[in-house]
C-alpha positions in Angstrom: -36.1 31.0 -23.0 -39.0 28.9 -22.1 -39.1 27.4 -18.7 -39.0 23.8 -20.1 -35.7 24.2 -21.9 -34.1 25.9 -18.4 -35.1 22.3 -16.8 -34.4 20.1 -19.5 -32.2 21.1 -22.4 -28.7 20.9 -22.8 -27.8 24.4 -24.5 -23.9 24.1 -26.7 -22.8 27.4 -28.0 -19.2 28.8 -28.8 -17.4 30.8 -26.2 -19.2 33.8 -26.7 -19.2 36.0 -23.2 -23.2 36.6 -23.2 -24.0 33.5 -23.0 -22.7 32.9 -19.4 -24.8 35.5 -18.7 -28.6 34.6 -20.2 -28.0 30.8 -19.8 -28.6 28.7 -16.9 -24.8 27.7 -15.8 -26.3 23.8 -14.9 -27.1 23.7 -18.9 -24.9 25.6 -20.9 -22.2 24.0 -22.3 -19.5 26.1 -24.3 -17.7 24.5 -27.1 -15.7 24.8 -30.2 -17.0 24.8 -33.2 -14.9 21.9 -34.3 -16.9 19.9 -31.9 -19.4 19.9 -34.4 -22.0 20.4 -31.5 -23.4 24.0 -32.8 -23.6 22.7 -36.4 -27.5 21.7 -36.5 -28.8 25.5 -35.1 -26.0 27.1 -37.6 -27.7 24.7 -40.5 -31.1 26.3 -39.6 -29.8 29.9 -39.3 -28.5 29.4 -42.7 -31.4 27.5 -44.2 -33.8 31.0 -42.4 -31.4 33.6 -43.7 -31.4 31.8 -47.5 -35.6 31.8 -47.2 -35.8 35.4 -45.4 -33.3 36.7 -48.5 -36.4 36.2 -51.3 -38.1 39.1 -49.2 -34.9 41.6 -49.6 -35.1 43.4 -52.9 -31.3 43.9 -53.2 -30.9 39.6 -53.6 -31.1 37.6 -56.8 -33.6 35.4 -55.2 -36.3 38.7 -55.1 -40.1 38.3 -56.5 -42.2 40.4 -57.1 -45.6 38.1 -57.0 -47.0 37.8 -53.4 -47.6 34.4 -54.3 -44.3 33.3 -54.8 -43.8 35.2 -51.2 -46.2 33.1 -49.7 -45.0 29.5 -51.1 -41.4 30.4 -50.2 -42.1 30.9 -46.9 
């Protein structure tokens, strides 16, 4: 985690028992996910995993044409 964000940010995640251990305690904040407060980094896992899923030949979403790669990503 960059330097910056240990000073700065304000981290929300769920209750998962790593956390306590990689984040600063001063600015992590666990929370339920019906808080709502995790939904804008699980929108942009979601969003990564639907792009990154073009690249997997096993999806529906697979192309063959580098170019389509390229404009995709």
């Amino acid at each position: 985690m960059p330097a910056v964000y240990r000073q700065c940010a304000m981290i929300f995640t769920d209750h998962w028992e790593a956390y306590k251990v990689v984040l600063p305690s001063k600015r992590h904040c666990a929370v339920g996910k019906e808080t709502g407060l995790t939904s804008d980094i699980e929108r942009f896992n979601n969003t990564l995993r639907q792009r990154v899923s073009r690249l997997v030949r096993q999806t529906l979403s697979f192309s063959k044409k580098v170019d389509n790669h390229i404009s995709a990503i």
